[in-house]
Each structure stands twice: as structure tokens, then as C-alpha cells.
PDB file of N, CA, C and O in Angstrom:
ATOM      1  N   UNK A   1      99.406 111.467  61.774  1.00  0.00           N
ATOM      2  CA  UNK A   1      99.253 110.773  60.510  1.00  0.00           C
ATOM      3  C   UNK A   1      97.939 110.009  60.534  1.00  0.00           C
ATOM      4  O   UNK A   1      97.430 109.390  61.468  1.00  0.00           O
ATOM      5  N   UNK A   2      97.670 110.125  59.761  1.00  0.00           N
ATOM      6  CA  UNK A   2      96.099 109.344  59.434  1.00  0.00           C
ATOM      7  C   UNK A   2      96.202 108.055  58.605  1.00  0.00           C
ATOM      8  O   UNK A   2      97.040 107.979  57.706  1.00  0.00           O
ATOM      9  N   UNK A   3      95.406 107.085  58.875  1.00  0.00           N
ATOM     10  CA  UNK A   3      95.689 105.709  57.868  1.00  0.00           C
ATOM     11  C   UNK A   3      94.297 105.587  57.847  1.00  0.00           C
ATOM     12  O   UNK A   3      93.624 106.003  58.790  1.00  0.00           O
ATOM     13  N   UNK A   4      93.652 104.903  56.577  1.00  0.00           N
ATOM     14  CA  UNK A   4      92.749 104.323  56.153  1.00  0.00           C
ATOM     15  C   UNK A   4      92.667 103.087  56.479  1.00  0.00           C
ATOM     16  O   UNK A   4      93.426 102.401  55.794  1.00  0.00           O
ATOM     17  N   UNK A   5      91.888 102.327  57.465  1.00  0.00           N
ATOM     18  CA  UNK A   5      91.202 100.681  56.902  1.00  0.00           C
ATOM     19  C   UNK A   5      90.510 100.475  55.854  1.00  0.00           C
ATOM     20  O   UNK A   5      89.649 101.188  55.337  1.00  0.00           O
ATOM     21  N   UNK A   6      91.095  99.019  55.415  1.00  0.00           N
ATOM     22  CA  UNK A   6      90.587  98.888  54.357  1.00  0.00           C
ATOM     23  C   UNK A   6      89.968  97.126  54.721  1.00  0.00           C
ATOM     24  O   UNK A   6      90.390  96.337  55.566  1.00  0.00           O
ATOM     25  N   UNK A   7      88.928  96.974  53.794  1.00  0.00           N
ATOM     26  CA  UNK A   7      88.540  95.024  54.008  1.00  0.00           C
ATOM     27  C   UNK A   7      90.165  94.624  52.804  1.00  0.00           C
ATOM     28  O   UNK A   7      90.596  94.943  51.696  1.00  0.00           O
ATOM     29  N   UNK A   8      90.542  93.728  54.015  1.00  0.00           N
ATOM     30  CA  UNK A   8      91.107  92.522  53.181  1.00  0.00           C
ATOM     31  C   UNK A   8      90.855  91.406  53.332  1.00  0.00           C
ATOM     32  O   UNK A   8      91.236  90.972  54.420  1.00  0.00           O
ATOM     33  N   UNK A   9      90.008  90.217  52.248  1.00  0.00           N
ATOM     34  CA  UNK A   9      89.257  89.318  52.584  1.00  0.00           C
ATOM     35  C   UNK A   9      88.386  89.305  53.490  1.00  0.00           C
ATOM     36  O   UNK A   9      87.383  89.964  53.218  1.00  0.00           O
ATOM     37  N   UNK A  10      88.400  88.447  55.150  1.00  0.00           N
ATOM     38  CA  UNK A  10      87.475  88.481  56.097  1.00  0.00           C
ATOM     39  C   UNK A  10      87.962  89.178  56.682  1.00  0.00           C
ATOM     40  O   UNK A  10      87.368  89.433  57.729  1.00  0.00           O
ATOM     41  N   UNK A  11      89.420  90.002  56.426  1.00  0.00           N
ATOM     42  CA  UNK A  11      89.918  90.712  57.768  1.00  0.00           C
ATOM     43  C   UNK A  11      89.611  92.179  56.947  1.00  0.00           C
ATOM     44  O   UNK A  11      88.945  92.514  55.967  1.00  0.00           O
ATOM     45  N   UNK A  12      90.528  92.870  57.973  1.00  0.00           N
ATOM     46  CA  UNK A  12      90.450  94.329  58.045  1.00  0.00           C
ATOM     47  C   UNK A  12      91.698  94.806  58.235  1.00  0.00           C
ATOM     48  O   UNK A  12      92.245  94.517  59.300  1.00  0.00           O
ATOM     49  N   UNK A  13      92.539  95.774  57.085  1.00  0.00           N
ATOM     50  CA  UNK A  13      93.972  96.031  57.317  1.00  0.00           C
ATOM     51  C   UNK A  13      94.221  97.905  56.778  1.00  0.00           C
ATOM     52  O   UNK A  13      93.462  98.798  56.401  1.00  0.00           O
ATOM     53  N   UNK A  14      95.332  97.812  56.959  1.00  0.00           N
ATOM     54  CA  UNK A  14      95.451  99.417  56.068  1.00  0.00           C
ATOM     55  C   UNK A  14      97.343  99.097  55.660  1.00  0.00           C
ATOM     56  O   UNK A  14      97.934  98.074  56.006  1.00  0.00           O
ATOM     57  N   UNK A  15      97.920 100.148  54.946  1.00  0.00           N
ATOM     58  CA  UNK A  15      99.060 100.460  54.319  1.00  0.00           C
ATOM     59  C   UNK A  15      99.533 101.403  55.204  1.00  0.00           C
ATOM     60  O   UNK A  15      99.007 102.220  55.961  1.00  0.00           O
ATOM     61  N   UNK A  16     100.864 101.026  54.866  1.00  0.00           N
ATOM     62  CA  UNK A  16     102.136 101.889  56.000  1.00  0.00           C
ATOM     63  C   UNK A  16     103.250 103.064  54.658  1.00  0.00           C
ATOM     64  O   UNK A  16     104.405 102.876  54.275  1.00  0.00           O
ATOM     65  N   UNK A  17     102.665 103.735  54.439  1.00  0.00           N
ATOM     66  CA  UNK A  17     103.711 104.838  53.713  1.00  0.00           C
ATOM     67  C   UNK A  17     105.622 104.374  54.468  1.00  0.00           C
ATOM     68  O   UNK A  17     106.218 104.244  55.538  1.00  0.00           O
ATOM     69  N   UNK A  18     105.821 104.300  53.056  1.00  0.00           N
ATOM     70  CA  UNK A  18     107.416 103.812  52.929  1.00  0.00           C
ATOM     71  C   UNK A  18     107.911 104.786  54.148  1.00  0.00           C
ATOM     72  O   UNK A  18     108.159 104.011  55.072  1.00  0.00           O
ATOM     73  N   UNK A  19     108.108 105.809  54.478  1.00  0.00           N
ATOM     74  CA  UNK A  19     108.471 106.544  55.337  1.00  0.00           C
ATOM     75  C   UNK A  19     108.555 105.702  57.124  1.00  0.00           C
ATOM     76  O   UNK A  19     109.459 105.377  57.894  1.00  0.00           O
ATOM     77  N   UNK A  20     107.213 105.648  57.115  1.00  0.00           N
ATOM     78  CA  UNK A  20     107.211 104.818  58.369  1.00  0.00           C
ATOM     79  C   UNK A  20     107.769 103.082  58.345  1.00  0.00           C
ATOM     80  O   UNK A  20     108.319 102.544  59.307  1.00  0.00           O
ATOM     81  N   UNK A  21     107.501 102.463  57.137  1.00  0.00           N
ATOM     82  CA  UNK A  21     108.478 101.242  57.247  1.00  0.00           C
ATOM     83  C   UNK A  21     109.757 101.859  57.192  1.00  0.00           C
ATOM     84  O   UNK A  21     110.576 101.198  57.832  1.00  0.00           O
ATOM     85  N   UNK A  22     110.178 102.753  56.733  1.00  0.00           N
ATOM     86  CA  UNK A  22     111.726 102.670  57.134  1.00  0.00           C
ATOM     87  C   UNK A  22     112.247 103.694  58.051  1.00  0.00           C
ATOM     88  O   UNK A  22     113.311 104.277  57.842  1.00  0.00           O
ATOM     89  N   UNK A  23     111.327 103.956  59.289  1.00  0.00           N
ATOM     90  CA  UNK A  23     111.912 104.419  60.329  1.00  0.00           C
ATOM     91  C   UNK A  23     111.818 103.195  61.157  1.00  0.00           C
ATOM     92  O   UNK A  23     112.779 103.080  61.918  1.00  0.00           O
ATOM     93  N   UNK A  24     110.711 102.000  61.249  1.00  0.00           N
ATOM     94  CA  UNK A  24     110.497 101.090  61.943  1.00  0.00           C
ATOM     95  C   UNK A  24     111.985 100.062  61.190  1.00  0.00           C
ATOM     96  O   UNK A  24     112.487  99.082  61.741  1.00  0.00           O
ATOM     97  N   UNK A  25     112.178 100.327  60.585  1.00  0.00           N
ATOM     98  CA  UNK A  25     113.502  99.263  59.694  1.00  0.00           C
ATOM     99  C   UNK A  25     112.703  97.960  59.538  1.00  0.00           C
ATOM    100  O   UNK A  25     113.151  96.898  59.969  1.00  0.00           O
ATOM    101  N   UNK A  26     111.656  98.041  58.990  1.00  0.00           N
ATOM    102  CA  UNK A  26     110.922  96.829  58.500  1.00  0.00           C
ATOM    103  C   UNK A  26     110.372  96.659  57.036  1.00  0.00           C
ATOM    104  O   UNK A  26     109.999  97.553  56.275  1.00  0.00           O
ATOM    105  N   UNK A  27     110.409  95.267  56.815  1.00  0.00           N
ATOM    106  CA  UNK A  27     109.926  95.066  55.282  1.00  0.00           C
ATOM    107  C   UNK A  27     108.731  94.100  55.064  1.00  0.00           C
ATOM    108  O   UNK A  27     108.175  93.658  56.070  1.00  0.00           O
ATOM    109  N   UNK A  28     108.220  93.679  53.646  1.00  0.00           N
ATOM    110  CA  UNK A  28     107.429  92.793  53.465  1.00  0.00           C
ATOM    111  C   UNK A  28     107.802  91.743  54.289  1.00  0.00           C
ATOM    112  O   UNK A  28     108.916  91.222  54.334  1.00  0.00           O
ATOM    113  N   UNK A  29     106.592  91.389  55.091  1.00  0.00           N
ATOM    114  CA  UNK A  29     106.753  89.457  55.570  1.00  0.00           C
ATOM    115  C   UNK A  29     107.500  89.916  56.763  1.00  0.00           C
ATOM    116  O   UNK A  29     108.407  89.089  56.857  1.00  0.00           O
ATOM    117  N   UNK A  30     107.597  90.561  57.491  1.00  0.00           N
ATOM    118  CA  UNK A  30     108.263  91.172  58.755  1.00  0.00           C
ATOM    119  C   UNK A  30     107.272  90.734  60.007  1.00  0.00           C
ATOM    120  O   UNK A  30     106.191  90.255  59.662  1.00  0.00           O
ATOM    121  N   UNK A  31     107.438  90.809  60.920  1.00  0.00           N
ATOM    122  CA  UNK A  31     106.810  90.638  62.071  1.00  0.00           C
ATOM    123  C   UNK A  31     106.671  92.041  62.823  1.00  0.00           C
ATOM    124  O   UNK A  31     107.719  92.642  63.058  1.00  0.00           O
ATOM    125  N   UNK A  32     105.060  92.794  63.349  1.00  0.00           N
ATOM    126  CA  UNK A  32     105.155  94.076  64.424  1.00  0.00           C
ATOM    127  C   UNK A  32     104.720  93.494  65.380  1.00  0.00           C
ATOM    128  O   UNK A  32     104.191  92.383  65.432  1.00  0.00           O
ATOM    129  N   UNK A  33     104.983  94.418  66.382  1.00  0.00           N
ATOM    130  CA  UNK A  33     104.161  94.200  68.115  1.00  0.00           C
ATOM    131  C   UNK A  33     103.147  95.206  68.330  1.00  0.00           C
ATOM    132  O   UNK A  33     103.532  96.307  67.936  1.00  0.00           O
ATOM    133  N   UNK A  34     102.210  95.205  68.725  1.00  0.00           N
ATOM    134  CA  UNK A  34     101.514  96.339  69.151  1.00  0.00           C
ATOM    135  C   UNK A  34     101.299  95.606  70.985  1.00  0.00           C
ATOM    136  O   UNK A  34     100.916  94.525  71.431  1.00  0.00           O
ATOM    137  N   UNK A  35     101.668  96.576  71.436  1.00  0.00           N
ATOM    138  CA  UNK A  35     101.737  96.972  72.947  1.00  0.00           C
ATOM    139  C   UNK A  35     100.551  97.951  73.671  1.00  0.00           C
ATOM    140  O   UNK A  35     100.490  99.070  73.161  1.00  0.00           O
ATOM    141  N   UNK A  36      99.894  97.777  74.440  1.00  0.00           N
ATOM    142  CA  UNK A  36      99.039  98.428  75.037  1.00  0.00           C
ATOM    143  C   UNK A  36     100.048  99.393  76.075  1.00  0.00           C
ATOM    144  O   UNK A  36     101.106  98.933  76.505  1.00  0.00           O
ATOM    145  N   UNK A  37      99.668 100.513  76.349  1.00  0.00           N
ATOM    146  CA  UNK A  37     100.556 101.502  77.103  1.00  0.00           C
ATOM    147  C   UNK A  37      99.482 102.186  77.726  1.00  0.00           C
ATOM    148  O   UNK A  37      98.275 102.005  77.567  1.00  0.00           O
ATOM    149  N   UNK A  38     100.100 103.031  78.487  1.00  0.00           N
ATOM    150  CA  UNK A  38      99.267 103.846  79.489  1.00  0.00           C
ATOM    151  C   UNK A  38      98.481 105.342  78.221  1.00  0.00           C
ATOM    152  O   UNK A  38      97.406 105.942  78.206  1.00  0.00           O
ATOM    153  N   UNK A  39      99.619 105.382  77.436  1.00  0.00           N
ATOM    154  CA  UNK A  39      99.462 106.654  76.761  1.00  0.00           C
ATOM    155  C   UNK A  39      98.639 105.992  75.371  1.00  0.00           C
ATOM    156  O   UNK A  39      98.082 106.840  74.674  1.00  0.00           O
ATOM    157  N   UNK A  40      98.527 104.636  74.946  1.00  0.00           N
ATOM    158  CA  UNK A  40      97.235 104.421  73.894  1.00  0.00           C
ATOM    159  C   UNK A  40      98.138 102.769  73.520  1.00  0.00           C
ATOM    160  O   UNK A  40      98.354 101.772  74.209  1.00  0.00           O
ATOM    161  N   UNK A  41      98.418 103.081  72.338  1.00  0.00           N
ATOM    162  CA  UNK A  41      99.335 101.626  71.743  1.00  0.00           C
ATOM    163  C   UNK A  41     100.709 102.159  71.334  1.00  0.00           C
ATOM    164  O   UNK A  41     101.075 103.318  71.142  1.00  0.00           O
ATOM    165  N   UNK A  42     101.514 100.750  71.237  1.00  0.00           N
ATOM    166  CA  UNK A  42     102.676 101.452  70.469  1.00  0.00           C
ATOM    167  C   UNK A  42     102.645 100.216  69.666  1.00  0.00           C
ATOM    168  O   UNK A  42     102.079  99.159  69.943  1.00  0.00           O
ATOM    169  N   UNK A  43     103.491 100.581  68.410  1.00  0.00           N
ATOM    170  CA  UNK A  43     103.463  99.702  67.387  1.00  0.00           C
ATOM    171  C   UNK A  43     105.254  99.502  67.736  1.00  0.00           C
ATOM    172  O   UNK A  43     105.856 100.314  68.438  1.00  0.00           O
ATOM    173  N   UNK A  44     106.003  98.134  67.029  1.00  0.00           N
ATOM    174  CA  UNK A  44     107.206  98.159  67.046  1.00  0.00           C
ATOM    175  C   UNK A  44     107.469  96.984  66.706  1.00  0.00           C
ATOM    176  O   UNK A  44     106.873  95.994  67.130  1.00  0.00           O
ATOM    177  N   UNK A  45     108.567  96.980  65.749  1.00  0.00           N
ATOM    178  CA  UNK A  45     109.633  95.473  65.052  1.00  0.00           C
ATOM    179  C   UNK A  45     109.927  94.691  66.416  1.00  0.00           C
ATOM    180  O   UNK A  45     109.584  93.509  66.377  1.00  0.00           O
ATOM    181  N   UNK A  46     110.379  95.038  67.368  1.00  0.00           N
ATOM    182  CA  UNK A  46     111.110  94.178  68.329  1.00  0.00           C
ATOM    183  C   UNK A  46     109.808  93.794  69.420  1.00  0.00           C
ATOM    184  O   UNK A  46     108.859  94.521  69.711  1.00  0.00           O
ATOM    185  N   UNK A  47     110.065  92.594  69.846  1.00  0.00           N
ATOM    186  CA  UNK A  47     109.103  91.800  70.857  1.00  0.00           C
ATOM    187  C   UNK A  47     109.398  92.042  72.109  1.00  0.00           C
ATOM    188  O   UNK A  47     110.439  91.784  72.712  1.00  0.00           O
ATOM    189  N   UNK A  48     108.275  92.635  72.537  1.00  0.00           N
ATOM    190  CA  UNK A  48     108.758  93.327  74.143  1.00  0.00           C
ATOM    191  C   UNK A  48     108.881  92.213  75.330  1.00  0.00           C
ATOM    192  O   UNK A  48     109.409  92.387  76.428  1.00  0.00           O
ATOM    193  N   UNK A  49     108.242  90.983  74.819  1.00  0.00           N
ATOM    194  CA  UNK A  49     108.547  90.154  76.088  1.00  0.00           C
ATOM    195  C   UNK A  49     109.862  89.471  76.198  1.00  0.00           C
ATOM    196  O   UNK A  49     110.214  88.978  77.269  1.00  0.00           O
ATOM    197  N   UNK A  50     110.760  89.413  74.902  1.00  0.00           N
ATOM    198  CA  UNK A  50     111.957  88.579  74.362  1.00  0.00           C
ATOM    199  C   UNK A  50     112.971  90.134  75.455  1.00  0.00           C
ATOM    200  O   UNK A  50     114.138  89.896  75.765  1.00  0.00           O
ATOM    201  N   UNK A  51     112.503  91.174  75.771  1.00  0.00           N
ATOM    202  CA  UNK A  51     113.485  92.178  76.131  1.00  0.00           C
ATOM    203  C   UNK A  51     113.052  91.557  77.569  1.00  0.00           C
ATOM    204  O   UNK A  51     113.995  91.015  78.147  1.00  0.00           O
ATOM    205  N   UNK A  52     112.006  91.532  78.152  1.00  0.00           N
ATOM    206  CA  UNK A  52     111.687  90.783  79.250  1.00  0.00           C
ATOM    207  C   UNK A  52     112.638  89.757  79.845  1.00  0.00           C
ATOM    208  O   UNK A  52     113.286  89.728  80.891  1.00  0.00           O
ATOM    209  N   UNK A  53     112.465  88.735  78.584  1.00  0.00           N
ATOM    210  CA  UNK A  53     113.512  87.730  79.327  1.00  0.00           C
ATOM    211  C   UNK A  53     114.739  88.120  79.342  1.00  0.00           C
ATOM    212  O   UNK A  53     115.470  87.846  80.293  1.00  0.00           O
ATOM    213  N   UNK A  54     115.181  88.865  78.223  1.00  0.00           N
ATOM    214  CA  UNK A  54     116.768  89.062  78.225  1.00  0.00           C
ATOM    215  C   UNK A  54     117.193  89.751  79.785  1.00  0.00           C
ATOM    216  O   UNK A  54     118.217  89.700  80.467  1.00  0.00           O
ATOM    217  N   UNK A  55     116.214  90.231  79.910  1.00  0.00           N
ATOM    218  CA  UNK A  55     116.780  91.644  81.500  1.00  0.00           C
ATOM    219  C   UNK A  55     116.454  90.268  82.680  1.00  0.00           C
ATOM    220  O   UNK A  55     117.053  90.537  83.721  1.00  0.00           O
ATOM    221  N   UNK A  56     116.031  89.515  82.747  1.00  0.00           N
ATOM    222  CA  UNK A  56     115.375  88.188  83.614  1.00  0.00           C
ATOM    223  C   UNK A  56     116.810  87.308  83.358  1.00  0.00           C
ATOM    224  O   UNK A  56     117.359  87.167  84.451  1.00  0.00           O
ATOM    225  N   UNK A  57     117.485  86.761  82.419  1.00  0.00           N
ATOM    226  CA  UNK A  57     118.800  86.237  82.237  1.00  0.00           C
ATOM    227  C   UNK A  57     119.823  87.104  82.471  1.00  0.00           C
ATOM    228  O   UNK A  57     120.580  86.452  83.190  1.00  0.00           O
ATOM    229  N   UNK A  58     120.305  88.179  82.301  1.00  0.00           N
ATOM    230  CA  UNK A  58     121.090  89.031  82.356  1.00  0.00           C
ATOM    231  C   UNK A  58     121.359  89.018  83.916  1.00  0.00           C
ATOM    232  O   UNK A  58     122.474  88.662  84.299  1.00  0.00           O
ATOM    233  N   UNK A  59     120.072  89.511  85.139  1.00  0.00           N
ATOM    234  CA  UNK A  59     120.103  89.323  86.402  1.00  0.00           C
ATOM    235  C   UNK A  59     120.954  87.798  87.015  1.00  0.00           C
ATOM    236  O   UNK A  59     121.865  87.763  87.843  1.00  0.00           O
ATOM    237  N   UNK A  60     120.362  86.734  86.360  1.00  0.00           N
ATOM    238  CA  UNK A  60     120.803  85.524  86.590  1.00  0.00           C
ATOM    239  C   UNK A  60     122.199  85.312  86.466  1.00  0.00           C
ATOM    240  O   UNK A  60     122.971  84.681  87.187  1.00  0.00           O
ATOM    241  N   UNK A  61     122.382  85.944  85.434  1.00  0.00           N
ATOM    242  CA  UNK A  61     124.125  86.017  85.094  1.00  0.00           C
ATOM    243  C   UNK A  61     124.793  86.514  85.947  1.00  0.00           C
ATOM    244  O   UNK A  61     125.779  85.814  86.177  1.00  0.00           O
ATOM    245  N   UNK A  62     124.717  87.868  86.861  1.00  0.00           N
ATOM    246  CA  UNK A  62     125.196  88.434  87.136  1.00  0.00           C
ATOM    247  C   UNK A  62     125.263  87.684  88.820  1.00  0.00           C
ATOM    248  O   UNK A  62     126.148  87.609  89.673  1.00  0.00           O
ATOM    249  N   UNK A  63     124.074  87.292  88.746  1.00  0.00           N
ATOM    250  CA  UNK A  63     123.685  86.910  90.394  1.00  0.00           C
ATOM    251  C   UNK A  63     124.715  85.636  90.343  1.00  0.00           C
ATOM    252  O   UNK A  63     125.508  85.650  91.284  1.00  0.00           O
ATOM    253  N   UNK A  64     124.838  84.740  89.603  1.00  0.00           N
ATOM    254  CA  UNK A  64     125.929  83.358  89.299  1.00  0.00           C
ATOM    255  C   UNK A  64     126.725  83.239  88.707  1.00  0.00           C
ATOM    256  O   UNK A  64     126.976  82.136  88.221  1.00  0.00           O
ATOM    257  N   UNK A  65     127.439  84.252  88.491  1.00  0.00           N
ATOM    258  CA  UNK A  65     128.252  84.657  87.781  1.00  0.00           C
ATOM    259  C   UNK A  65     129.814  83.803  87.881  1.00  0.00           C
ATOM    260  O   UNK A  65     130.547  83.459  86.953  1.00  0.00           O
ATOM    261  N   UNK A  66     130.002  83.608  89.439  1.00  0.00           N
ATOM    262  CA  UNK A  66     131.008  82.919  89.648  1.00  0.00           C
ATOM    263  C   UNK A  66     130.527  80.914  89.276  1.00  0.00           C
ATOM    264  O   UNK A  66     131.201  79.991  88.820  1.00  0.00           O
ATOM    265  N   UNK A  67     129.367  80.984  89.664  1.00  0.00           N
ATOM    266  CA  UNK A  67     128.944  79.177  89.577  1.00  0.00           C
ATOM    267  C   UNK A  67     129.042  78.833  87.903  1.00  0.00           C
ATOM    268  O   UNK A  67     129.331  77.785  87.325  1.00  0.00           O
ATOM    269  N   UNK A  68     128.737  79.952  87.473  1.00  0.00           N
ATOM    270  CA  UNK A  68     128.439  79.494  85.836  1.00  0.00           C
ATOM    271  C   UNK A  68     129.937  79.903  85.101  1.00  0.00           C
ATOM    272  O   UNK A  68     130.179  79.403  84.003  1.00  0.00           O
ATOM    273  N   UNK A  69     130.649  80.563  85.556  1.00  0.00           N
ATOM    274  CA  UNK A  69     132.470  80.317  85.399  1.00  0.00           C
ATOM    275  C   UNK A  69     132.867  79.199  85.706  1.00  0.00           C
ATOM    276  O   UNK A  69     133.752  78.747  84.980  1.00  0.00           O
ATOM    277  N   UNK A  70     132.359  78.280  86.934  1.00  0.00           N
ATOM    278  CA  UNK A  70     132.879  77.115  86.883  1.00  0.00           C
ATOM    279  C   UNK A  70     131.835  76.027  86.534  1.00  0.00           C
ATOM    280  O   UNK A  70     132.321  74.913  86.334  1.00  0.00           O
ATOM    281  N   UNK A  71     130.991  76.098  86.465  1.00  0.00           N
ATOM    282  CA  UNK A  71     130.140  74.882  85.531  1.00  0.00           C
ATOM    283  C   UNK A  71     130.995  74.587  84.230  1.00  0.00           C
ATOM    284  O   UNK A  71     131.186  73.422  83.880  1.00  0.00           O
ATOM    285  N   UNK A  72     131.664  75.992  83.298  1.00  0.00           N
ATOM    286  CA  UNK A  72     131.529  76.296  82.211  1.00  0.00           C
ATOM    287  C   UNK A  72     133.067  75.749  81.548  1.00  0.00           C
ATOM    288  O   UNK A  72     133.462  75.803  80.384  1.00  0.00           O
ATOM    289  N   UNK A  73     133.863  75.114  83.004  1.00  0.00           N
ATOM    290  CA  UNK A  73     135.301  74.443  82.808  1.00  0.00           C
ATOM    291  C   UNK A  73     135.246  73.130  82.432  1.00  0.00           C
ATOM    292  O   UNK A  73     136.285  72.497  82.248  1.00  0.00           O
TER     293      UNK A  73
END
């Protein structure tokens, strides 16, 4: 797929054909990520460092699992 830049004000932007906002499940006033990868960029709705922490807490949970059952009485 090809996109055009365009000037908007001092910046520089282009348009997303409805197709691709609604495979990304995103709308006006939405938040993307663009990610640097080995294979170029990836664009995406969800924040790759918020998946970061979740897998970083998840470990914690599991590792204290019994201390934080009883903190939690």
C-alpha cells in the first residue's frame, strides 16, 4: 500500500484509508505506536512497553504468589 505525505501546518502527516483503521480497531483522537523492528517499523494501537511490564508483573506474581495470598488477608 502506498500513502502520500502531506504538510500539515509545521508538521508532516498522511491519511489512513478506512480499511486499515478498522483492521487496527482505531478511531479519530486514538493513540498508535510505531516500533522499530529488525524487519523495518511496525505501526500498532497497543503500547509495547505497557506488554513489557505486564509480562515483568505477571513473573512477580507467580514468583510470590504464596506472600501476596497472605499480605492480601
Amino acid at each position: 500500500m502506498k500513502l502520500k505525505l502531506t504538510k500539515i501546518g509545521n508538521s508532516i502527516g498522511t491519511t489512513f484509508p478506512k480499511e486499515i483503521l478498522d483492521r487496527l480497531q482505531v478511531n479519530e483522537g486514538d493513540t498508535l505506536y510505531l516500533t522499530e523492528t529488525p524487519d523495518g517499523v511496525e505501526l500498532s494501537p497497543w503500547d509495547p512497553e505497557f506488554e513489557q511490564i505486564m509480562e515483568a508483573a505477571g513473573e512477580v506474581t507467580r514468583r510470590y504468589y504464596n506472600a501476596l495470598k497472605e499480605l492480601a488477608k
